[in-house]
Chimera marker file (.cmm) of the C-alpha trace (Angstrom):
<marker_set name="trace">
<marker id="1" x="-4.537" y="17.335" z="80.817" r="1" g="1" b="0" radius="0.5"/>
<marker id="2" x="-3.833" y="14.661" z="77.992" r="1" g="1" b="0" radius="0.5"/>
<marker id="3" x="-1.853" y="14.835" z="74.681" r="1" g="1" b="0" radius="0.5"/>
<marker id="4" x="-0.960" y="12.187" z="72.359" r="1" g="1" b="0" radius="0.5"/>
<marker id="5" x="2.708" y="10.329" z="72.364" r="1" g="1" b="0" radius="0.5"/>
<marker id="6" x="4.530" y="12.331" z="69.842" r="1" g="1" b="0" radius="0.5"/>
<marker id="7" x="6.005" y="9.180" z="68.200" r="1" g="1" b="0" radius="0.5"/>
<marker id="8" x="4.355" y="9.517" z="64.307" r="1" g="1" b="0" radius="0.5"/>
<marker id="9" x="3.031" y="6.805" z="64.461" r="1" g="1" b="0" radius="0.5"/>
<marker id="10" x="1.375" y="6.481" z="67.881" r="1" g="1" b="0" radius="0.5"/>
<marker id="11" x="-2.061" y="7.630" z="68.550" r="1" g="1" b="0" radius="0.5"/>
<marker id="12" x="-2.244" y="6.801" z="72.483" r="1" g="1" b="0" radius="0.5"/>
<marker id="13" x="-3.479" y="9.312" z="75.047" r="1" g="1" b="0" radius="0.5"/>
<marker id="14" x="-1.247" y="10.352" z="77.648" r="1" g="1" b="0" radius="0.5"/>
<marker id="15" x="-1.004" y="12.764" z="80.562" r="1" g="1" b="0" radius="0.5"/>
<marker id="16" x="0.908" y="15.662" z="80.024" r="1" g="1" b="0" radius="0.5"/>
<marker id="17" x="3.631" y="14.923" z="82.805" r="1" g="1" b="0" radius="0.5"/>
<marker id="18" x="4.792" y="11.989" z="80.346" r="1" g="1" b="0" radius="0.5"/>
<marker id="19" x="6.830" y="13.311" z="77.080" r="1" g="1" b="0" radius="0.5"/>
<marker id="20" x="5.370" y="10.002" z="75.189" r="1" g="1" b="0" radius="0.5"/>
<marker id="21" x="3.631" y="6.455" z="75.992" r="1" g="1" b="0" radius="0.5"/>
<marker id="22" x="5.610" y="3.845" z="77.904" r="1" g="1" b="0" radius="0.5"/>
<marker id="23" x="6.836" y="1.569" z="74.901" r="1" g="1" b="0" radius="0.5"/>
<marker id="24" x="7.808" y="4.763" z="72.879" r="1" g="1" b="0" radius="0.5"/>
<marker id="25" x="9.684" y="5.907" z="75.792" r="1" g="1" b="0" radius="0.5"/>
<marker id="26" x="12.049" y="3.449" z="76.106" r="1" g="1" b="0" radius="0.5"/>
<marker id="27" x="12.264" y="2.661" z="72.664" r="1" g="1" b="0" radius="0.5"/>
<marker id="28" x="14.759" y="6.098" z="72.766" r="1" g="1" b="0" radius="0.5"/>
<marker id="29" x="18.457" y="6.033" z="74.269" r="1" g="1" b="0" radius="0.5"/>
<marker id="30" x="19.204" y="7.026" z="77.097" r="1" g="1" b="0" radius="0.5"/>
<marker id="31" x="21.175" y="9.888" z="75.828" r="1" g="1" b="0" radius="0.5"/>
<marker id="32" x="17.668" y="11.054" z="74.069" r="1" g="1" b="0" radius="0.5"/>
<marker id="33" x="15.570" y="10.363" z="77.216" r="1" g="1" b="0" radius="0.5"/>
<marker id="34" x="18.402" y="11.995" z="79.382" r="1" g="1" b="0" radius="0.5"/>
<marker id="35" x="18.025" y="15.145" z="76.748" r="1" g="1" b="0" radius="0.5"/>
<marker id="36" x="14.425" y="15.150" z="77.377" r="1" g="1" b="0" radius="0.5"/>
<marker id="37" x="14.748" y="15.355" z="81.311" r="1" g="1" b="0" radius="0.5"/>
<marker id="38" x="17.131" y="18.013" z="81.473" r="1" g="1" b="0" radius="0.5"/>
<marker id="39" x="14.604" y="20.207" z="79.827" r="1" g="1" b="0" radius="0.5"/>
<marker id="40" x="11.741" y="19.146" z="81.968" r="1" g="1" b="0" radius="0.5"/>
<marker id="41" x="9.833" y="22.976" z="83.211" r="1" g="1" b="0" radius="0.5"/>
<marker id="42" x="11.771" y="24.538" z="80.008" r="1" g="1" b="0" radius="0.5"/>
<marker id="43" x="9.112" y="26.461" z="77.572" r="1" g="1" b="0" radius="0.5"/>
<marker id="44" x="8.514" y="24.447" z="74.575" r="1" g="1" b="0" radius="0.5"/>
<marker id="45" x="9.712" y="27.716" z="72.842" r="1" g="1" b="0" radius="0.5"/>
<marker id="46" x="13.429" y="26.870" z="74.481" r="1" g="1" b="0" radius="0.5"/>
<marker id="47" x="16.385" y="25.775" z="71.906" r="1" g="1" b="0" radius="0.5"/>
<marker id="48" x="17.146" y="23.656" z="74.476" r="1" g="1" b="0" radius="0.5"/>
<marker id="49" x="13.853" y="21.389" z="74.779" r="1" g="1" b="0" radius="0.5"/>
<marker id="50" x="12.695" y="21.934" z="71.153" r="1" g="1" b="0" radius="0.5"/>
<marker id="51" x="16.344" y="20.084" z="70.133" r="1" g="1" b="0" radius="0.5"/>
<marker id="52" x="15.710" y="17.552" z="72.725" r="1" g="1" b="0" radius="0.5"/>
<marker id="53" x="12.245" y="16.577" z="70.754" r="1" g="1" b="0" radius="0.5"/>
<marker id="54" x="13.428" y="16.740" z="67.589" r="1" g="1" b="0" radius="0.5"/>
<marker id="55" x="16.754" y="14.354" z="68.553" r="1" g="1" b="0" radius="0.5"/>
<marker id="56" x="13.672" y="12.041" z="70.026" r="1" g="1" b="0" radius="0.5"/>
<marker id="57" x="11.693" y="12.505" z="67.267" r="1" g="1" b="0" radius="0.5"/>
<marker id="58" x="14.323" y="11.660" z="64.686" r="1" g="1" b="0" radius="0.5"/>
<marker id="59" x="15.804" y="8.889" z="66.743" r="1" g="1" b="0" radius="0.5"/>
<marker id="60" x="11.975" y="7.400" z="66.054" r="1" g="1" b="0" radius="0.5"/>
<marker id="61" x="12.050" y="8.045" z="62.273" r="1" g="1" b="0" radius="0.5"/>
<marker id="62" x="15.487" y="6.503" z="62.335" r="1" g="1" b="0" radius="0.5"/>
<marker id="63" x="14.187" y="2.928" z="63.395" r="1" g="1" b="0" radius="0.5"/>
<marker id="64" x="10.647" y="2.660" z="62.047" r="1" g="1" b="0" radius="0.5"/>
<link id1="1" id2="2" r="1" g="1" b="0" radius="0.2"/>
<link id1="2" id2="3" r="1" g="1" b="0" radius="0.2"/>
<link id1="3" id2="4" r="1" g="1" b="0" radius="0.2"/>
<link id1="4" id2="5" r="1" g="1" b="0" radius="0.2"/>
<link id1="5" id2="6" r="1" g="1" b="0" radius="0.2"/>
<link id1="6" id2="7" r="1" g="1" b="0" radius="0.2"/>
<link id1="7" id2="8" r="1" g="1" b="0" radius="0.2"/>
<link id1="8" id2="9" r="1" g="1" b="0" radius="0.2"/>
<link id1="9" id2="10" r="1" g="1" b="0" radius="0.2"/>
<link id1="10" id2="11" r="1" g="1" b="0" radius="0.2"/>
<link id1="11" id2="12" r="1" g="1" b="0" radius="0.2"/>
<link id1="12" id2="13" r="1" g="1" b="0" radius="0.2"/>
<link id1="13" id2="14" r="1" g="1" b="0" radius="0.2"/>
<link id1="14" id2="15" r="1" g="1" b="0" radius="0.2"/>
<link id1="15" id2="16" r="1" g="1" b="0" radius="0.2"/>
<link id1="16" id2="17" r="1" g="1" b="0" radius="0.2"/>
<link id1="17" id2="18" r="1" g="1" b="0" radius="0.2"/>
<link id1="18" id2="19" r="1" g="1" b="0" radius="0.2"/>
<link id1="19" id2="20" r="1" g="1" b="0" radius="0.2"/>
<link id1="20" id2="21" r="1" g="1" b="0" radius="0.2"/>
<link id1="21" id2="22" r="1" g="1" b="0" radius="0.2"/>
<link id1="22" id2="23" r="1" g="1" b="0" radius="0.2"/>
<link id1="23" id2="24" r="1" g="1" b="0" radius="0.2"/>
<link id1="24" id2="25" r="1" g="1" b="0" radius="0.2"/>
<link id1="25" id2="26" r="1" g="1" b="0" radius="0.2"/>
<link id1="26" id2="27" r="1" g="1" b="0" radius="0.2"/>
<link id1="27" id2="28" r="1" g="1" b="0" radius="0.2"/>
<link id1="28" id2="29" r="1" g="1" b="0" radius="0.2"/>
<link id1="29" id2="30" r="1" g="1" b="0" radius="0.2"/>
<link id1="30" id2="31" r="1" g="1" b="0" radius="0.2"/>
<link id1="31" id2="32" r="1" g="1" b="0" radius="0.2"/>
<link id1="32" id2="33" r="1" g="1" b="0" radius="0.2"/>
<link id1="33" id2="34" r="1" g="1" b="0" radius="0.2"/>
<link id1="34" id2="35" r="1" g="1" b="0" radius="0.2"/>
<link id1="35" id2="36" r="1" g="1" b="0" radius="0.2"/>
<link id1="36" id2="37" r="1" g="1" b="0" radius="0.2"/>
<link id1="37" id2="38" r="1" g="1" b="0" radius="0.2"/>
<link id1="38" id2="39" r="1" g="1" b="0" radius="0.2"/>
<link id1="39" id2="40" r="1" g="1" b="0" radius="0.2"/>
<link id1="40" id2="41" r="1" g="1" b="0" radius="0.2"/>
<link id1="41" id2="42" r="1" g="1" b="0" radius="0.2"/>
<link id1="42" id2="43" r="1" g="1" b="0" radius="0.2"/>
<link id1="43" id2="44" r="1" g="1" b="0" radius="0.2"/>
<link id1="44" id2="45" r="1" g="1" b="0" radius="0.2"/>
<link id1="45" id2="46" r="1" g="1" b="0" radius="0.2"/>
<link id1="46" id2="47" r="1" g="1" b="0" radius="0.2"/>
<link id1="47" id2="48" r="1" g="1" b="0" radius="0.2"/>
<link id1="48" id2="49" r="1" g="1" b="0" radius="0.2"/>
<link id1="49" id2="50" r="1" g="1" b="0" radius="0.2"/>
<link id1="50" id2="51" r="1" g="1" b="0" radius="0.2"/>
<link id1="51" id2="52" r="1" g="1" b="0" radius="0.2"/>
<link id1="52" id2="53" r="1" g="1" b="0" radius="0.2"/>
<link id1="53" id2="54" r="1" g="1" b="0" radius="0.2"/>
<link id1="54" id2="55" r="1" g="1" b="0" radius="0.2"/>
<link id1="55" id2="56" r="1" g="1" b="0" radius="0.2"/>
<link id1="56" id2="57" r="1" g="1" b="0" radius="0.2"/>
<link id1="57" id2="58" r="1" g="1" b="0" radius="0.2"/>
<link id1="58" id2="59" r="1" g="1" b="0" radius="0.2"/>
<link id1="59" id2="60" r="1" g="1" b="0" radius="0.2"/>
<link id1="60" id2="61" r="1" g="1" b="0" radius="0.2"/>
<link id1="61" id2="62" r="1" g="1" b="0" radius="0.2"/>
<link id1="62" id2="63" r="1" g="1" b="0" radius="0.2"/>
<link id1="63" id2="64" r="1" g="1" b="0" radius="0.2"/>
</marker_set>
């Protein structure tokens, strides 16, 4: 399966395995990507992994 990087502003197609593209990824800290990996197999629905992507999504915001 494929989504699309959730950086706003990214429109690349990615497998599902990967949380966003390659240059998004590592434009995130380490504490954000660490965040991320610990909730790896968590349901979306989990507090857990849903504040994980929003710290990535607002570390994003935060330097575009």
């Amino acid at each position: 399966m494929i989504h699309r990087c959730p950086h706003p502003k990214c429109e690349a197609k990615i497998p599902d395995h990967l949380f966003a593209c390659r240059p998004h990824w590592f434009k995130l800290s380490g504490l954000a990507r660490g965040a991320i990996w610990d909730t790896v197999g968590l349901p979306l629905s989990d507090s857990r992994r849903h504040a994980a992507i929003v710290r990535a999504l607002a570390e994003w915001r935060a330097t575009s």
